[in-house]
Residue frames relative to the residue before (quaternion, step in Angstrom):
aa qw qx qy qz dx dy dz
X 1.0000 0.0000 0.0000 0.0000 0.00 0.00 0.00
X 0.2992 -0.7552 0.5485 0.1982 3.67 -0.67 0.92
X 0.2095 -0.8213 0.5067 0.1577 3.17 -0.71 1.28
X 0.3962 -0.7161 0.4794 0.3168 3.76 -0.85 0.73
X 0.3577 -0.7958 0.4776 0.1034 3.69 -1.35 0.75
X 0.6657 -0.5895 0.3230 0.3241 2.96 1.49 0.26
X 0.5347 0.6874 -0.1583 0.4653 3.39 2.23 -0.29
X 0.2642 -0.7547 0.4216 0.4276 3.85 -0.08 0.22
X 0.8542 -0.3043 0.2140 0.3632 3.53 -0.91 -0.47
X 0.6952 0.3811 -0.1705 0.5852 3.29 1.04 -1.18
X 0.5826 0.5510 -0.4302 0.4145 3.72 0.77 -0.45
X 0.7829 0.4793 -0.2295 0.3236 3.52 1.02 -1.19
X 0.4690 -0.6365 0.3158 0.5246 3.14 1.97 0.20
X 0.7950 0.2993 -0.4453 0.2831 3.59 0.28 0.61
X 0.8840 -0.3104 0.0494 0.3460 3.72 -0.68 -0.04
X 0.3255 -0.6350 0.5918 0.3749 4.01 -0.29 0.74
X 0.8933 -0.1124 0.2944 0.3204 2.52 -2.43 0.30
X 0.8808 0.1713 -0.1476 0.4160 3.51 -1.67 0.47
X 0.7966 -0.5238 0.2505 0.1683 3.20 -1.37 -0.08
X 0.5789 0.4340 -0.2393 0.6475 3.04 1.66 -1.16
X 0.4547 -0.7296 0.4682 0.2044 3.49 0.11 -0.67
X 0.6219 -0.5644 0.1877 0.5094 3.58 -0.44 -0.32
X 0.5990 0.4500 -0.3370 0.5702 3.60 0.65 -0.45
X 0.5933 0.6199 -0.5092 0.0664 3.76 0.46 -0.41
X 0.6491 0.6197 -0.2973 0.3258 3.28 1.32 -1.26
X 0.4896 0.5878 -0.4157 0.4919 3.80 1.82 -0.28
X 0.6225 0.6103 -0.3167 0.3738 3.20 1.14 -0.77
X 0.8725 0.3264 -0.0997 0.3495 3.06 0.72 -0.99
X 0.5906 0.3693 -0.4043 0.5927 3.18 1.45 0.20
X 0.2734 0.5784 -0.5554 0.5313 3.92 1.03 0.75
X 0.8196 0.3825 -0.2191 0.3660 3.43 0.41 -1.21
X 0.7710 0.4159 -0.2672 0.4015 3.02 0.90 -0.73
X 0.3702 0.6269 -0.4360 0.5290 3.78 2.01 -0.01
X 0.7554 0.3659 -0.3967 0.3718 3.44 -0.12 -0.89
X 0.7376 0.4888 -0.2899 0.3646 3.38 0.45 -1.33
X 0.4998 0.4557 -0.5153 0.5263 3.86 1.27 0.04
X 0.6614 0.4936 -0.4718 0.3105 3.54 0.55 -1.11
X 0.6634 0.4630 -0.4010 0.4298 3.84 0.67 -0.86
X 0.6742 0.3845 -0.4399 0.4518 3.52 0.17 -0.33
X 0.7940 0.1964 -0.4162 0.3971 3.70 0.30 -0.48
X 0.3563 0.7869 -0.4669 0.1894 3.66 0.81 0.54
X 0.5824 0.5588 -0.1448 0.5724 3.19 1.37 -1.40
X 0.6908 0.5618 -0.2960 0.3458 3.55 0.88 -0.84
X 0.4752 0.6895 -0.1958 0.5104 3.06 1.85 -1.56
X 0.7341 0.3829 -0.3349 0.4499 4.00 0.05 -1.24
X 0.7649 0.3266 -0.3004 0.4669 3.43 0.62 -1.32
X 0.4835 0.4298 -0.6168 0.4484 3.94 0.00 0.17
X 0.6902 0.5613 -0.3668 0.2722 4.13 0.47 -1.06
X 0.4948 0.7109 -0.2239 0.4468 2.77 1.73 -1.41
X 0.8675 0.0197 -0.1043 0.4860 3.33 0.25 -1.15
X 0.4195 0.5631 -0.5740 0.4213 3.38 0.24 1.10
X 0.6042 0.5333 -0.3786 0.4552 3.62 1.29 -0.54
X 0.7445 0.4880 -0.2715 0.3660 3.18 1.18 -0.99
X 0.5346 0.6926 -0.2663 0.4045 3.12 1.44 -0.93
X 0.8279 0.3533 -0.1624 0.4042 3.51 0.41 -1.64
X 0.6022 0.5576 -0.3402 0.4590 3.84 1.51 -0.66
X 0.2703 -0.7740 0.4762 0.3178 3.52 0.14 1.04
X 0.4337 0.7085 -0.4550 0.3208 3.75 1.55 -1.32
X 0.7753 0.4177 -0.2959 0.3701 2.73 -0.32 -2.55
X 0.3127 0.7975 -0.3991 0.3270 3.90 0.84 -1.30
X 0.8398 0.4416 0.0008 0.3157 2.66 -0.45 -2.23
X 0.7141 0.4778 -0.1310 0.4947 3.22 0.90 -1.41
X 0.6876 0.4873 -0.3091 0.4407 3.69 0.73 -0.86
X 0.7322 0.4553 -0.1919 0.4689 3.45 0.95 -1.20
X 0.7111 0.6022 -0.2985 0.2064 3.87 1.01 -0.98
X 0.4006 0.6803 -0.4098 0.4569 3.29 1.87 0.55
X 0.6661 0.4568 -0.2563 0.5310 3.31 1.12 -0.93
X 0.6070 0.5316 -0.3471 0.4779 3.55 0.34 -0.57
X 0.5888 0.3812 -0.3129 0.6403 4.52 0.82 -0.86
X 0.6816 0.3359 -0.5827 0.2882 4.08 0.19 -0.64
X 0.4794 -0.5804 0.5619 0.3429 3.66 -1.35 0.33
X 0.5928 0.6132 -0.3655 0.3728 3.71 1.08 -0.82
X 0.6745 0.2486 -0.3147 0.6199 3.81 0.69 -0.37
């Protein structure tokens, strides 16, 4: 028979109230930080991507000035 000490849960070394417990909600916004970071990671390069291309009128110039000589477009 487990005798009780008068101690709450988390003091006695084992889990608080509810399921997740105490440490869970660190847990789970850990998880849910990272997994924003990967999605907006990929997002991050390509916005750079084309802002370089965008704002250099040169590079601009240079990327597009193939299309502009083809008679077909």
């Amino acid at each position: 028979m487990h005798q009780h000490s008068g101690l709450a849960g988390d003091e006695r070394g084992e889990a608080g109230p509810g399921p997740v417990g105490r440490q869970g909600w660190r847990t789970i916004l850990a998880v849910l930080l990272i997994v924003v970071g990967c999605v907006l990671a990929p997002l991050a390069g390509v916005a750079v991507w084309a802002r370089n291309q965008v704002t250099n009128t040169d590079r601009y110039v240079r990327t597009v000035a193939q299309l502009a000589s083809d008679p077909a477009i």
